[in-house]
Steps between C-alpha positions, in 0.01 A plus 500: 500500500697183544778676717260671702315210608815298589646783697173541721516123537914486578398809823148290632785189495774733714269606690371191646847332537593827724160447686607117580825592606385786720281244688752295514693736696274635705401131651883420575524830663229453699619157622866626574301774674333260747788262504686868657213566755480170643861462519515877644195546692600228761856706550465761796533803292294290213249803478726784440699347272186448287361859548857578387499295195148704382635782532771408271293325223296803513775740429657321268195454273437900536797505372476257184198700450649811493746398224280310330272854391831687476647252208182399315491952386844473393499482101567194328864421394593638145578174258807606264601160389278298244163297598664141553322171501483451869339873564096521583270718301435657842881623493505590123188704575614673756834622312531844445356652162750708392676241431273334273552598153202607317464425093585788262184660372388403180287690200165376492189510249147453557358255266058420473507101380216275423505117466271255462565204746398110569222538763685221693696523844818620544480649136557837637757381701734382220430847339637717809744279528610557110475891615729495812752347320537796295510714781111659420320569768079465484358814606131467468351180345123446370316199381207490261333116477432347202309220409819332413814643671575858663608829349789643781548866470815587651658868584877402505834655579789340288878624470508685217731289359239264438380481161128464481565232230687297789223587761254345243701176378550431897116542548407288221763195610347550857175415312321840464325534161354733280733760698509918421704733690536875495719794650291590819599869716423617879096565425474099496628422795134563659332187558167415309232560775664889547525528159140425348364704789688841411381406164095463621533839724606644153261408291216526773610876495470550141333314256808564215726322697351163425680424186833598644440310813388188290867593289685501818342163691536306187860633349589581116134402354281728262201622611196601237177627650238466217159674557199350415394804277722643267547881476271510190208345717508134365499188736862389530368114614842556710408266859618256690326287795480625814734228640737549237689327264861394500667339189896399582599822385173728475294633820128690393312639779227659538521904498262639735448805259400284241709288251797258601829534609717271325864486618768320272868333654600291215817424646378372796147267609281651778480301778107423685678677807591846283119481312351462861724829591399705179173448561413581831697831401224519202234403773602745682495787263149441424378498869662828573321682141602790315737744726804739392712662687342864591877697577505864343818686408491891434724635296585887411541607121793723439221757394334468819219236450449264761410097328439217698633141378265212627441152399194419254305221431114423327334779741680789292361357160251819493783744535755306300212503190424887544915542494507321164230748384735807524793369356551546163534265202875443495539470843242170475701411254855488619377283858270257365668476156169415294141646407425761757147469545588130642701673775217482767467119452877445676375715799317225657836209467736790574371586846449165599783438759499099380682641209740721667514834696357824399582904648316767443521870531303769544448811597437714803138522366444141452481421135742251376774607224756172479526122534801303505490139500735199601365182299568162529583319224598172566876477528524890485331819564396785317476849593285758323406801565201813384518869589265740437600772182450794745739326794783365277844582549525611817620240612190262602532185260946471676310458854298246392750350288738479825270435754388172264805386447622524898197285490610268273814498673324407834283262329832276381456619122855465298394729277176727341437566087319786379311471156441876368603666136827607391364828452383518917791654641361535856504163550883446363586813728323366784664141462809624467531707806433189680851506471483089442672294186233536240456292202332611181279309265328656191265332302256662222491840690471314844775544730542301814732629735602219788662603855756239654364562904799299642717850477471807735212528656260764324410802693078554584571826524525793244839723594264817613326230773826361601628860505209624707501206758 
């Protein structure tokens, strides 16, 4: 800013030197001018040597004029030889550009950092000044006030040389405390306001995408939504304030559907500005009510049956209840893993999309004959799924089973479990034709089967679809 200012100031001083001296000469030429015409105009042919004399200023400054606008569209000069002492920035600017030589590109990383910082001026200052002398440049930069200092969220872009241990020692002896940094990619290179809208348009169009949204806006945190009655019918006493609460590490919040939302970072505090943020999105959630997404899929049978897959929520408890009444014993069994006349208590949590997301099927006629579900659990997610004894294996419960894990997938999930029996081998098939890394865990006849989702992309698709499309 400096050099700027003092080369406006050098051209406004050039300028009015030229404008003095130009005054200057146009004074003395007008007194040699008369000095000319008196001597002159007392001469017998005083007159037309005057009218001669015009004419000859005038052509000559037509033709200064003319060579003036030829020369000032010629191209400036090429500079070959170095940028000496005596040379303007004018010149140096005006030198041609292939001959500057630009820096060899470097690899770079994207780094997400968080310090702590004196509230105090030029604090920030000495902390991007710590930064560009290891070459990192800021990319975005947020503040969140304290009551004693300020959090600064930075998205930067190091070499990837740089150590982050380096990174952090420099921010700490440039006075940054309390500091946390993390490998960052692409998707955080939108700024805040862009970002926390995308995520409200989301969950305003479905009311499962709160949890995730809340995941996403707030980073690696758990998320627990605890109802206020429990599955067996007995008061929870799971609530929070409607303002909130925020403890250092701990965020509850008020779920609109009843019970609290509690969210858990422990290795990072919440800051006022990212409680304010989580819950308006909360706020916001409850204004807009229950709603699901209402898209239908139809689907062909290899033996000719037309099913439809569809999202579900509470409104199919009634035909999700009359499902459970045809299937038999051991098919309660193997989902819900405990007494079977129970089973209809889970309906009700299940189809709630605060807990997760639900499809259904059914048939052309109407009447519902599978459920798969995509639960959140905290860090993870579960996927389970129930098909009717007269529609199993034909190949029903590996559509859902796809289609929920493409959601998962969508959703930012690194992986799904299962919980079923050893003896279930539907399930194991359909998990392993996920064609994902699967690990196995057996315990007292229960097997949980995990998928890794950070591999090949699962198909949504059965092969006779894909075949057919």
């Amino acid at each position: 800013m400096t050099d700027v200012t003092s080369a406006k100031t050098a051209r406004r001083s050039h300028h009015w030197r030229r404008d003095v001296t130009e005054l200057a000469a146009l004074f003395t030429a007008v007194a040699v001018a008369d000095a000319i015409a008196n001597l002159i105009g007392h001469q017998p042919d005083g007159p037309y040597l005057l009218i001669a004399s015009a004419v000859a200023l005038a052509v000559t400054a037509g033709f200064h004029t003319w060579w003036a606008r030829r020369h000032s569209n010629a191209p400036p000069p090429t500079r070959t030889g170095p940028l000496t002492e005596g040379d303007s920035d004018s010149d140096h600017a005006d030198s041609a550009p292939s001959q500057v030589q630009a820096p060899a590109a470097e690899d770079t990383v994207l780094w997400r950092m968080r310090t702590t910082v004196r509230d105090t001026p030029g604090s920030l200052a000495v902390l991007c000044g710590a930064l560009a002398r290891l070459r990192v440049d800021i990319l975005t930069l947020q503040t969140h006030p304290l009551a004693q200092g300020t959090v600064d969220e930075f998205l930067l872009r190091a070499p990837a040389s740089l150590p982050a241990q380096q990174l952090s020692r420099a921010i700490s002896a440039a006075g940054g405390g309390s500091t946390w940094i993390e490998r960052a990619d692409t998707h955080d290179l939108v700024d805040a306001p862009t970002r926390v809208l995308g995520l409200a348009t989301r969950t305003a169009l479905d009311a499962a995408e709160l949890p995730l949204a809340l995941r996403q806006l707030l980073g690696r945190c758990t998320i627990h939504s605890l109802p206020a009655v429990s599955v067996t019918g007995r008061e929870t006493g799971e609530t929070a304030p409607v303002e909130g609460v925020l403890e250092e590490t701990v965020m509850r919040l008020r779920d609109p559907s009843g019970g609290a939302i509690t969210i858990e970072r422990p290795y990072l505090p919440f800051t006022p500005t990212e409680f304010a943020r989580g819950r308006a999105l909360v706020e916001l959630d409850a204004r807009l009510g229950p709603r699901v997404p209402r898209s239908e899929h139809v689907l062909t049978l290899p033996e000719g049956n037309e099913i439809t897959v569809r999202r579900a929520d509470q409104c199919d408890l009634r035909a999700a209840r009359a499902m459970h009444d045809r299937c038999s014993e051991q098919t309660l069994r193997l989902r819900y893993h405990g007494p079977v006349h129970d089973a209809d208590r889970y309906l009700d949590h299940l189809l709630s999309p605060r807990f997760g997301r639900t499809l259904a099927v059914q048939t052309a006629s109407g009447r519902l004959v599978a459920l798969g579900h995509l639960l959140w659990d905290g860090d993870e997610t579960e996927v389970a799924l129930l098909v009717e004894d007269d529609w199993q294996r034909r190949g029903i419960g590996s559509e859902l089973l796809g289609r929920l894990v493409a959601l998962a997938i969508e959703a930012g999930c690194e992986n799904v479990y299962a919980v079923t029996q050893s003896s279930n081998t539907g399930m194991v098939a359909a998990m392993r034709a996920l064609s994902l890394p699967l690990d196995y865990q057996i315990e007292e006849g229960t097997l949980v089967i995990t998928a890794r989702l950070d591999a090949t992309p699962v198909r949504s698709l059965p092969p006779y679809e894909q075949a057919g499309r």
